[in-house]
N, C-alpha and C positions, 0 to 999 in steps of 0.2 A: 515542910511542904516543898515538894520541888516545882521550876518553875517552868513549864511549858514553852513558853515563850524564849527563853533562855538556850532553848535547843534547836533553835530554828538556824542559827547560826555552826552547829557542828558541818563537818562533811561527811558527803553523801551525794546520793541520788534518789531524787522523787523517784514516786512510784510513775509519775508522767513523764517522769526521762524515760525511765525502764521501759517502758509502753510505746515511742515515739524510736528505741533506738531499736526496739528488737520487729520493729515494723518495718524499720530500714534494714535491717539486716534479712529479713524473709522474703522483702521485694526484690533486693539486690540476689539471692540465690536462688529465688522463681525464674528470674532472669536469666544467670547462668545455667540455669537447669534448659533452659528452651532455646539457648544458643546449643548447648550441647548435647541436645537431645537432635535439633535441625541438623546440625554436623554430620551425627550418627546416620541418621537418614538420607544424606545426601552423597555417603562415604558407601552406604548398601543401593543406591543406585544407581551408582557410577560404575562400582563394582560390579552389579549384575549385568549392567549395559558392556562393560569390557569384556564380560565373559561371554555372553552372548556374538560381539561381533568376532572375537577370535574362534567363537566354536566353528562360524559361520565359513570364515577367510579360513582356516588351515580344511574344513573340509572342500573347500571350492578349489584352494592351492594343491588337496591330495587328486580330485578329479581332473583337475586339467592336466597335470605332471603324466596321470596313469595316462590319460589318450596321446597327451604330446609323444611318448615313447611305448605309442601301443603299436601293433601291423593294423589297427583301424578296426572301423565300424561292424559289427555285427548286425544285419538284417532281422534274421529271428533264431536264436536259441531255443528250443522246444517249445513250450507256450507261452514265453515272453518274448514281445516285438519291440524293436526299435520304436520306439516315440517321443513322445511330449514329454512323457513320464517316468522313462526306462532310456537308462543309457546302457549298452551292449557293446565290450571293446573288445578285442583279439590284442592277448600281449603274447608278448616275443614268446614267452615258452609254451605256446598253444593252448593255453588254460583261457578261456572268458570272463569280466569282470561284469559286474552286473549292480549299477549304481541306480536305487531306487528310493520311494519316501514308503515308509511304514506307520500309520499315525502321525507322532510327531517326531520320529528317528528319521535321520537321512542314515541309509545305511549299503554296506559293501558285501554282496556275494560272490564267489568262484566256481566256476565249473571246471578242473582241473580235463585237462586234455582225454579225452577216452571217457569221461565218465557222462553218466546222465543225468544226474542233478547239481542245483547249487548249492555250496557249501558254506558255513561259515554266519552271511549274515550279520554281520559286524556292524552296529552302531559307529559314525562315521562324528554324527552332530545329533544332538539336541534340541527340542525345542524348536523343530521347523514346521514351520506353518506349509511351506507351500515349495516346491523344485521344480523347475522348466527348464527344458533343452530345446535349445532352439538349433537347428540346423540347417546348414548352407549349402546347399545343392540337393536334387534330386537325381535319384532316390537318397535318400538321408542316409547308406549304408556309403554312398561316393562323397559326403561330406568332408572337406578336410578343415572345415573352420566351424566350430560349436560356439554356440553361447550359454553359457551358463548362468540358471537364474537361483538363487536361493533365499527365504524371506523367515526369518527365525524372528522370535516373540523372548521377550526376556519375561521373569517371574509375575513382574507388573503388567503384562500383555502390549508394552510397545513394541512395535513391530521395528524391524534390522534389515535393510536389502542389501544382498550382494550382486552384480551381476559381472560377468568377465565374459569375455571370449578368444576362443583359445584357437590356436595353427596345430595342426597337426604336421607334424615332421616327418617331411619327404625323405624316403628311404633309396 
């Protein structure tokens, strides 16, 4: 007869070891699962937020560059006028630039010297909620100092402000 008792001394592991370490080991990688899961999360909204404010700053850096080395303001191109909402520049090769919002595009049209309409229509930026030109003197076609407003939305709907104001270069 063998003796029960006699085998309580072998080695091993209870089954209440088993049970108590593989409890610590599921807590401990729940754990790193939710550090590294926050990570993730915090590495894609950062991300978004970067890309959002450089869509923002290189399209506000191409608008003021084109006016700083434009011959100036346009009043009104066929049936779009100088506003709030419409920027209208004369560059050097007599072609018009025509920076406006479309939905959520900031985007860039030309009307090439001689011709009758705008061309092109070039998404500029992304993701913009809102574009204001503000201008410095009247009529807004004798401005030589704009301000430029633009307010972009990253995936998560937080909102981006840019605003600058720019000199126009005395010619």
């Amino acid at each position: 007869m063998i003796d029960l008792l006699s085998k309580r001394n072998e080695e091993g592991f209870t089954l209440a070891e088993i049970v108590i370490a593989a409890s610590i080991i599921l807590i401990l990688l729940a754990v790193l699962y939710l550090i590294l899961h926050q990570g993730l999360h915090s590495y894609r909204n950062t991300e978004e937020k970067i890309d959002t404010q450089q869509n923002i700053r290189i399209a506000s850096d191409r608008i003021a560059r084109d006016f700083r080395h434009s011959h100036g303001l346009v009043e009104r191109s066929g049936s779009i006028s100088l506003d709030h909402e419409n920027l209208l520049l004369e560059r050097n090769d007599g072609s018009i630039a025509w920076y406006y919002l479309s939905g959520t595009n900031l985007r860039l049209a030309v009307k090439k010297a001689g011709s009758g309409q705008f061309v092109g229509h070039n998404p500029l930026a992304m993701n913009v909620a809102s574009l204001h030109f503000t201008y410095h003197g009247h009529p807004f076609s004798s401005s030589t100092l704009i301000t430029i407003s633009i307010e972009g939305k990253d995936l998560g709907g937080r909102p981006y402000r840019l605003s600058t104001s720019v000199n126009h270069r005395v010619r």
